[in-house]
C-alpha positions as CSV (number, residue, x, y, z in Angstrom):
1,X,-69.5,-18.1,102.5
2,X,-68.5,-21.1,104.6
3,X,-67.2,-18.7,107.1
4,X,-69.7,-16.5,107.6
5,X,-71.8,-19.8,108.1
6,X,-69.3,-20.8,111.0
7,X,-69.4,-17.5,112.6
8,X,-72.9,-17.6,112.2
9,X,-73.3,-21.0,114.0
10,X,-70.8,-20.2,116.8
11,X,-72.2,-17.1,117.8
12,X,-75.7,-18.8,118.1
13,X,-73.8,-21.5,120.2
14,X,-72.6,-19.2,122.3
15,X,-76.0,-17.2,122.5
16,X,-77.3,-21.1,123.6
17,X,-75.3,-21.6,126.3
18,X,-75.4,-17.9,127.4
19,X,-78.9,-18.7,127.8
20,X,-78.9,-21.8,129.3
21,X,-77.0,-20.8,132.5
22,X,-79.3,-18.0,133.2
23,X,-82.1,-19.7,132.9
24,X,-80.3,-22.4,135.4
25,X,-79.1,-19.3,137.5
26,X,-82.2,-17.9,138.0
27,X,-83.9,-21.8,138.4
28,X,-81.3,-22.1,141.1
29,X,-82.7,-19.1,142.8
30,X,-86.1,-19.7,142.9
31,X,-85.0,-23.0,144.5
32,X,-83.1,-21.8,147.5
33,X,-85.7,-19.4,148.0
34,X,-88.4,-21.6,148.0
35,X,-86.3,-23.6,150.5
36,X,-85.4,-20.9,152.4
37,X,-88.4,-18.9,153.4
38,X,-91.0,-19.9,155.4
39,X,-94.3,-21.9,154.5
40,X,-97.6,-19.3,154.6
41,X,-99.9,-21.4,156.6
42,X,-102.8,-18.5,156.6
């Protein structure tokens, strides 16, 4: 039982952090592309 509670727990770690750097991946890129492209001054 114990282990199925650890395997449990690490793969939603691992789901966690898998999340996490997408969501700062795709934060990252919405920055530079902010950044990057010109203001629209319409």
């Amino acid at each position: 039982m114990v282990k199925k509670l650890l395997v449990i727990a690490g793969l939603l770690g691992a789901a966690v952090y898998v999340a996490k750097k997408v969501k700062d991946a795709n934060d990252e890129r919405a920055l530079w592309h902010e950044a990057t492209t010109s203001p629209d001054l319409r």
